[in-house]
C-alpha positions in Angstrom: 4.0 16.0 -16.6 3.4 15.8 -13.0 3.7 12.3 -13.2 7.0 12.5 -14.5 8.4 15.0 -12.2 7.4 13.1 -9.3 9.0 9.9 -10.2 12.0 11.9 -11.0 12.1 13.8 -7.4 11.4 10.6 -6.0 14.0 8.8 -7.9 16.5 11.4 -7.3 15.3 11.6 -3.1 16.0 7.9 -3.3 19.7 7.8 -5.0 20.5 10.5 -2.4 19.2 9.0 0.9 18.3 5.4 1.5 15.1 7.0 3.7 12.3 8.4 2.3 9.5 10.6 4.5 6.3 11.4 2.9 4.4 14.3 4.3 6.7 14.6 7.0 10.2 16.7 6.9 12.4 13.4 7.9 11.9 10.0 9.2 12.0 8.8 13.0 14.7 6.3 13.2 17.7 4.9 10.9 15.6 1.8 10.9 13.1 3.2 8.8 13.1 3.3 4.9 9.6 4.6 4.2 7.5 6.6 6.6 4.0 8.8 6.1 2.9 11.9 7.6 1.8 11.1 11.3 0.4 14.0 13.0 -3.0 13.4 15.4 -4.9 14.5 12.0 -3.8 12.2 9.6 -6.5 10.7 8.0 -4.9 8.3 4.8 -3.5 5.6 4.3 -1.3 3.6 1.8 -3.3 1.7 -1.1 -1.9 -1.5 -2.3 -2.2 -2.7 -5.7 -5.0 -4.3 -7.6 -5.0 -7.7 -9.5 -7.4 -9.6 -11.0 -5.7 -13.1 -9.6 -3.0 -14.0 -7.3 -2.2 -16.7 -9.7 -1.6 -13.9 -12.2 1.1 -12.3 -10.3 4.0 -13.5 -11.1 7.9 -13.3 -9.5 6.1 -12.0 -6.5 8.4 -12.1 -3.5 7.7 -13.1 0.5 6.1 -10.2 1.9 4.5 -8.7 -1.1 0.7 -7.6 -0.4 -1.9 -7.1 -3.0 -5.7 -6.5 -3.7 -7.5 -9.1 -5.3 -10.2 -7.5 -7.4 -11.8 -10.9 -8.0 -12.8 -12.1 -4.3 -12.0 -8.6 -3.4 -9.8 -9.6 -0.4 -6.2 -8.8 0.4 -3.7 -11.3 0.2 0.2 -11.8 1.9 2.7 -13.9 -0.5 4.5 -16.5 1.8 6.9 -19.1 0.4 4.4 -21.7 0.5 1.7 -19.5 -1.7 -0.7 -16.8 -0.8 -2.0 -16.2 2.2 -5.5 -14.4 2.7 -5.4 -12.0 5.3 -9.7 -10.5 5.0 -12.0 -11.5 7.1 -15.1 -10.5 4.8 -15.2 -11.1 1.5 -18.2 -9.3 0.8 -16.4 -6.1 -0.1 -16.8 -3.8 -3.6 -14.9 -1.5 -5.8 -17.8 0.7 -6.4 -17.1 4.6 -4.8 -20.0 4.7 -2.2 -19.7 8.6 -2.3 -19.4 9.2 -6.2 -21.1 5.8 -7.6 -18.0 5.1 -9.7 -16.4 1.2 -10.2 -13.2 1.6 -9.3 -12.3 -1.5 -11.1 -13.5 -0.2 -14.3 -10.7 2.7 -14.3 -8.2 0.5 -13.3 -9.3 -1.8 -16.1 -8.6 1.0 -18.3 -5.1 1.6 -17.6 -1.9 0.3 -18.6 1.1 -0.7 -16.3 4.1 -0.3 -17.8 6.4 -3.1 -16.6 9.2 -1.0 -15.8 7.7 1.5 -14.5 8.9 0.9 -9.9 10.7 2.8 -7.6 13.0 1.7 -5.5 13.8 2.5 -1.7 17.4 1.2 -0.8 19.5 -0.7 -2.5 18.0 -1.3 -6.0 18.0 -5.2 -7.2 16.1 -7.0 -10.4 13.2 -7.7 -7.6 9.7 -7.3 -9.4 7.0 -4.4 -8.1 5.9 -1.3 -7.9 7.0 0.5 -4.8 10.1 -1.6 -3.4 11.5 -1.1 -0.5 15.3 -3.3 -0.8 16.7 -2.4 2.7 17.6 -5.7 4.7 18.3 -3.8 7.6 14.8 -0.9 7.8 11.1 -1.0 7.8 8.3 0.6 6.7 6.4 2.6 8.6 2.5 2.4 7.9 0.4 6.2 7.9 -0.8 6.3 11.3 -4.5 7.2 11.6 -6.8 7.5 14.5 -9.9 5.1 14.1 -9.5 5.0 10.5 -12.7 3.3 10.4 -14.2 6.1 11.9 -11.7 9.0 10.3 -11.2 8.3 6.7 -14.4 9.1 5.0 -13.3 7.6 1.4 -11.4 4.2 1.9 -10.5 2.5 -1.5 -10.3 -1.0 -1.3 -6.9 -2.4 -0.4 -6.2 0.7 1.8 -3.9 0.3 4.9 -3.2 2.2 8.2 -1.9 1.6 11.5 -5.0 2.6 14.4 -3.3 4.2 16.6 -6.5 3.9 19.3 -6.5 0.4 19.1 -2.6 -0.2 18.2 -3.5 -2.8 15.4 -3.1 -3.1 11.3 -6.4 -1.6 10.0 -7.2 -3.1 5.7 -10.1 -1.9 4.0 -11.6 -4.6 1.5 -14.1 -2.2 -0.4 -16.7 -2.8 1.8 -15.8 -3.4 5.8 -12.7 -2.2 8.2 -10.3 -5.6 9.3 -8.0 -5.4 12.0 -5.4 -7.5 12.7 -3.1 -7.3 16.0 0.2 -8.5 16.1 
């Protein structure tokens, strides 16, 4: 039920305004479609979605990011193919505080096809979380060290550092940072 009634809040949030802010009262600039909480305290970030095999993702567009389960690194999708963007490969699904595979309970659940929310302008263009604007951005949640601040990473979680102003990715296993 709670399911439900957040898909439909953010369904409605997104036929209303073209901007969504989550966490936060309002985004920073017309150039933004999606934006996350902020504050000096934030300590989250944005998980992207598991797969098994790039190869088994298919109608992926440029731009779309993904964790792969299999070589548990993160991956960019360019025109030419898929791009890995980890440095370490030795990373894991397993929970470090609890014990539990994560891969197991995602294993255990079924994606509906249909089931995507769209940011913008909706189109046919396959996903989960689109974000259709051709003229805004997404803004990343905006940690402090979140190497040193989020205690729980899941794999395939992403946050802009805001100490060392670069693109922090956890793989399951180590922190990669990537500057522009």
């Amino acid at each position: 039920m709670k399911n439900i009634f957040l898909t439909l809040t953010l369904f409605f949030a997104t036929a209303l305004s073209a901007q969504v802010a989550i966490g936060k009262a309002t985004v920073s600039s017309p150039a933004v479609s999606l934006e996350f909480y902020d504050n000096a305290d934030n300590t989250r970030g944005i998980i992207l979605p598991w797969v098994t095999s790039t190869a088994a993702v298919t109608g992926a567009v440029n731009g779309t990011l993904v964790y792969n389960t299999a070589d548990r690194k993160v991956y960019v999708k360019y025109a030419s193919g898929w791009r890995d963007l980890s440095v370490d490969a030795t990373g894991t699904t397993i929970d470090p505080i609890n014990n539990v595979d994560g891969l197991t309970l995602q294993n255990s659940l079924n994606d509906l096809d249909t089931a995507k929310v769209s940011i913008g302008t909706p189109t046919s263009t396959p996903g989960i979380l689109v974000l259709e604007d051709t003229n805004k951005a997404m803004v990343l949640p905006k940690v402090a060290s979140p190497h040193l601040t989020i205690i729980n990473p899941a794999p395939g979680m992403m946050a802009y550092d805001t100490v060392k102003n670069q693109l922090a990715v956890f793989n399951g296993k180590v922190w990669t940072f990537w500057k522009p």
